[in-house]
N, C-alpha and C positions, 0 to 999 in steps of 0.2 A: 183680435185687432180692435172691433168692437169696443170692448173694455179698457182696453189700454188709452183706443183715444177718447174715451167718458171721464181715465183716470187724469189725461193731459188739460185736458178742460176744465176739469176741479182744481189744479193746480193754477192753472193760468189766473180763474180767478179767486182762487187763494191768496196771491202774490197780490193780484188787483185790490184787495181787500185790506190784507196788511200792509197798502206802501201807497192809501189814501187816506184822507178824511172820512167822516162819519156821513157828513153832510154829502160829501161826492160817491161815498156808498150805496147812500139813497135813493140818490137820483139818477146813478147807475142802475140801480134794481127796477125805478122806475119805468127809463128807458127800454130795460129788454127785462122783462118778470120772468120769464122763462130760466132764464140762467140761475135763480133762485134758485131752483128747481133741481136744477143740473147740478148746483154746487151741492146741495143739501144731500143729494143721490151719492155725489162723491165724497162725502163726508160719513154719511153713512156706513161704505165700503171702509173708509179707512177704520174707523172706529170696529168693524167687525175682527179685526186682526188684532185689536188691546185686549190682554186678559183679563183687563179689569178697568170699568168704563168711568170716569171722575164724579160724571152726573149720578152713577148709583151710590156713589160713597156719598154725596151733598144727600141727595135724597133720603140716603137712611139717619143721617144726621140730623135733618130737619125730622122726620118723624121720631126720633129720638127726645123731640122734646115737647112743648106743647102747643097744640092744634091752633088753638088763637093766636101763634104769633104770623106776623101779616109779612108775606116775603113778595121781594120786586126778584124778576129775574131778566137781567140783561143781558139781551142774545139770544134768546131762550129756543132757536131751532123749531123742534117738532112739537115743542112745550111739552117734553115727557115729565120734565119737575114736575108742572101744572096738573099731570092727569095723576100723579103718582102720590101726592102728599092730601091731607086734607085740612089744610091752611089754605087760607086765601092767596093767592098767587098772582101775580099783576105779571105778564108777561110780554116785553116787550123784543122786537126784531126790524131787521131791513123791510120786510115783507110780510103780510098776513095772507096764512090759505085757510085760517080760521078764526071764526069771530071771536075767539077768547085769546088771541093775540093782536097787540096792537102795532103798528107800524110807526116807527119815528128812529130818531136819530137819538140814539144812545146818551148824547150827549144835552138831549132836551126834552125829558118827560114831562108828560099832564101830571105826575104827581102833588100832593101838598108837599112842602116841608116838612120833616118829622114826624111822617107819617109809616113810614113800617118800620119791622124788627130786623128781618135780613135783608141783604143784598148778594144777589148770587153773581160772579161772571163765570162761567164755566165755560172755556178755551174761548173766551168772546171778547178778548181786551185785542184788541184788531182794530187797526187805524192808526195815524201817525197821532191823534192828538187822542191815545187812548187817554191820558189824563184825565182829561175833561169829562170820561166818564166817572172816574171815580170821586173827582168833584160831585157830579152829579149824585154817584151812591151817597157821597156824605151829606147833602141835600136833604133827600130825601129817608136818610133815617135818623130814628130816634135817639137821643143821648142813649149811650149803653148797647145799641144796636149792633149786630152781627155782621161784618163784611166778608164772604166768604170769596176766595180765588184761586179758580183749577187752571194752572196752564200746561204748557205742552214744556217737558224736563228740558230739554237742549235751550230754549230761548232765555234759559238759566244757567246755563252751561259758560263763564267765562273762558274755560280751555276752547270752545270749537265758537269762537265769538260771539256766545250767547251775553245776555246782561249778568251783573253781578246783583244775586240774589237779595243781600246785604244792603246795598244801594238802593236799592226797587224796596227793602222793609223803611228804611230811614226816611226815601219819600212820602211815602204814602200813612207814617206814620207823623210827619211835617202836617199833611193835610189834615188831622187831627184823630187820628185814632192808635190805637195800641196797641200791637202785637201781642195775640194772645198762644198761638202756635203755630208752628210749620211742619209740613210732613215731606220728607224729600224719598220717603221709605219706596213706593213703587217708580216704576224703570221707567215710565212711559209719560208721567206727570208728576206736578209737585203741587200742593194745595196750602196756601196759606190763612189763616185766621184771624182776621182782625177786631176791634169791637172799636165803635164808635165813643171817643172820649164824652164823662159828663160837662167838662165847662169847654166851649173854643174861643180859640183866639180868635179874636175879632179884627187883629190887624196881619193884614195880606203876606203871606210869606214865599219870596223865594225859594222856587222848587228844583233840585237839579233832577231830574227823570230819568234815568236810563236808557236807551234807545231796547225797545224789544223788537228783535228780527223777526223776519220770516222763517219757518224750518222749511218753506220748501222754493227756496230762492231758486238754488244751482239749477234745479230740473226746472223750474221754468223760463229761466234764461236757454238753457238748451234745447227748448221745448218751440220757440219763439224763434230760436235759431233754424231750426228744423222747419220751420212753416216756410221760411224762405227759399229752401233748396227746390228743387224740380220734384214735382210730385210723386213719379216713380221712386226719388230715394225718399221722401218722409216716413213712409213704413216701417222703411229699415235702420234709419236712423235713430227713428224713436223707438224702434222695437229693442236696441242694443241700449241704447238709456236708460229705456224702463227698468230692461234687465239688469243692468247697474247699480238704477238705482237701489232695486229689491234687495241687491247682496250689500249692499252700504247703507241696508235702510237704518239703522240704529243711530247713524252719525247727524239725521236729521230730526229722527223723532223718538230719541231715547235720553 
């Protein structure tokens, strides 16, 4: 039971997370730091169930090539990129529980301008105005530079109303950079690779964006539903959702 409501909790603010701002992110984490904590514990859990985790494919990729190039990592979690490669690593998040991550809003780093090689989001484009993150990526990397993007497969999923993958390349490639590959090969995510064009446009271009969902919307609308009822039935109510959900997990995070 225990578990289950630690699992409802990572959901709730899941949802909270994907269906605000970066800025209201913030200062959500700010108000209750704890929930950090809570989320990061439930994210954890979930990640223990993939058989194969996005950040260790980035990770062997960037050691793949050479040590001096300079990588930002947005969102960056437990910063295991950061401990894992031996490139310098700028790692930024909602929250810092250590001093080699820094706290800010995704969408407004201390960085210089064209100042590093990659840019990592890994399952970290969350928020309504994730754009403005990747503005930001293009910001701060160099002409030629690396945009790397792991998400979660279903919120690419047009059949179960995920965005169209296609659309989501055409934007981001609007914003100035160029599709260099995509991997849709494992079940559980899809990683795209971008590289930062050498000349940009200088004058502003309308963007149409994609809406990228939530995967874990339905359970926590039912979840929220459940808090409402009389407390003797929440157990059971959510105990039969959970279980639900577990036999339909695919349709959310595959």
């Amino acid at each position: 039971m225990k578990a289950r409501l630690a699992g409802g909790h990572f959901r709730m603010i899941n949802e909270k997370l994907y269906t605000c701002t970066g800025t209201e992110a913030l200062d959500y984490f700010k108000d209750n730091p704890t929930l950090f904590d809570m989320y990061h514990t439930g994210y954890q859990e979930q990640m223990s169930n993939w058989p194969e985790k996005p950040v260790n494919v980035i990770i062997q990729w960037i050691k793949e090539r050479s040590p001096y190039l300079v990588v930002v990592d947005f969102g960056c979690g437990d910063a295991r990129l950061a401990k894992s490669v031996k490139n310098k690593v700028y790692s930024f998040d909602l929250v810092s529980n250590n001093p080699s991550v820094l706290q800010c809003d995704m969408a407004n780093t201390p960085l210089d301008s064209s100042s590093v090689d990659i840019a990592v989001f890994c399952l970290s484009l969350m928020g309504t105005n994730f754009p403005s993150y990747l503005r930001e990526a293009q910001r701060v990397l160099k002409p030629s530079g690396w945009l790397l993007i792991a998400e979660v497969k279903s919120r690419f999923d047009p059949k179960s109303g995920g965005a169209d993958p296609n659309r989501f390349l055409k934007a981001v490639c609007k914003l100035g950079f160029s599709s260099v590959s995509k991997d849709f090969s494992n079940k559980m995510f899809l990683l795209f690779f971008f590289k930062k064009n050498e000349k940009q446009n200088s004058e502003e271009k309308e963007i149409e964006w994609p809406e990228l969902k939530p995967f874990s919307r339905i359970l926590a609308i039912v979840y929220h539903s459940a808090l409402s009822w009389k407390k003797g039935n929440v157990a059971s109510l959510y105990s039969a959702t959970s279980d639900w959900m577990c036999a339909h997990r695919q349709k959310f995070v595959s």
